[in-house]
C-alpha positions as CSV (number, residue, x, y, z in Angstrom):
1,X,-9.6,17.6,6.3
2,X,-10.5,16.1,9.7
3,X,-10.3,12.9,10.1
4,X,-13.9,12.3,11.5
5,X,-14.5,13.1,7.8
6,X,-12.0,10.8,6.2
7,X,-12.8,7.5,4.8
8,X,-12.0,4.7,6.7
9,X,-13.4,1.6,6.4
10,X,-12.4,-0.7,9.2
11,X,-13.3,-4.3,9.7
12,X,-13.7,-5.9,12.9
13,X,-13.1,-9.5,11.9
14,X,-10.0,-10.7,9.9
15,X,-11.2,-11.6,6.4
16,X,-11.0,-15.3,5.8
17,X,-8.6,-15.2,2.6
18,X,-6.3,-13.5,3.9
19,X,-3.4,-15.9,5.8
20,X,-1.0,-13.9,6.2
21,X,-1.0,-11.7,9.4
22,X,0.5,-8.4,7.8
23,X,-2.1,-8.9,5.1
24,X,-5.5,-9.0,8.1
25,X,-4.0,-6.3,9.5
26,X,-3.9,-4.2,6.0
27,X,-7.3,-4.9,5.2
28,X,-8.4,-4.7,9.0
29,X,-6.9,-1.1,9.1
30,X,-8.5,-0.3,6.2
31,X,-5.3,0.9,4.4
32,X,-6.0,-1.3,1.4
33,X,-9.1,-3.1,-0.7
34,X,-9.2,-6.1,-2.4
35,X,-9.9,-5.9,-6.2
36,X,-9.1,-9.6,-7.4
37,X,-6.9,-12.1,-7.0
38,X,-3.7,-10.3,-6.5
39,X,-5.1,-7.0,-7.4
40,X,-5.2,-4.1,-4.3
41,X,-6.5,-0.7,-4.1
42,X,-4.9,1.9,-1.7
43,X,-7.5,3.8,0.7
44,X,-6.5,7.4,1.9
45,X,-4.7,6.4,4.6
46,X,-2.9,3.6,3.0
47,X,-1.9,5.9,0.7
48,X,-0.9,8.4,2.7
49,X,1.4,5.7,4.4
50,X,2.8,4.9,1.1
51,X,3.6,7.9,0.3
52,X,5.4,8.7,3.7
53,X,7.3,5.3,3.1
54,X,8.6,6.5,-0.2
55,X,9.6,10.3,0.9
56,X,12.0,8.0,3.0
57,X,13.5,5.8,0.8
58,X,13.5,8.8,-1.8
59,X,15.9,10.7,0.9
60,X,17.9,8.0,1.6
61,X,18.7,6.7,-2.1
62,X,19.5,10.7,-3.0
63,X,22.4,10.1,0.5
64,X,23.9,7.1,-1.3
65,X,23.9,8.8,-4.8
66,X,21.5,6.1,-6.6
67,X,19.1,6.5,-9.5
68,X,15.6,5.9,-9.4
69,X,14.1,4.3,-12.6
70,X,9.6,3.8,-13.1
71,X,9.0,0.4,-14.4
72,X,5.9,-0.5,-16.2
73,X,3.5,-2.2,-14.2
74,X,3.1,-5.2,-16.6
75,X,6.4,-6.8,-17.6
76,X,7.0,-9.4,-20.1
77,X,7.3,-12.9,-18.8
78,X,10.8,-12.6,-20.3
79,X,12.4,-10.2,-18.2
């Protein structure tokens, strides 16, 4: 796919609840959306970054011999 034809929506002004700068700059790049309070979705690119980022650790972990485990993404207030 080209990536005139990707989706990618940018924004040219930080929005104004986000205070921390890697957070403007996620939402500026338009890697991720906002769902709700604490809540993100990732775009295509964002998720293509993810993705890259976890091919990495993925190869490094399998170096050192570790174990990778999927936790549920709602844990008990317990844990």
């Amino acid at each position: 796919m080209r990536w005139s034809q990707t989706f990618i929506p940018t924004m040219k002004e930080s929005p104004a609840e986000a205070e921390i700068i890697s957070h403007k700059l996620l939402l500026r790049a338009g890697l991720v959306r906002k769902l709700t309070g604490g809540l993100y979705t990732f775009l295509p690119v964002g998720l293509r970054a993810l993705k890259k980022v976890e091919k990495i650790v993925r190869e490094e972990m399998d170096r050192a011999g570790a174990l990778e485990v999927l936790m549920p993404a709602l844990q008990p207030t317990d844990i």
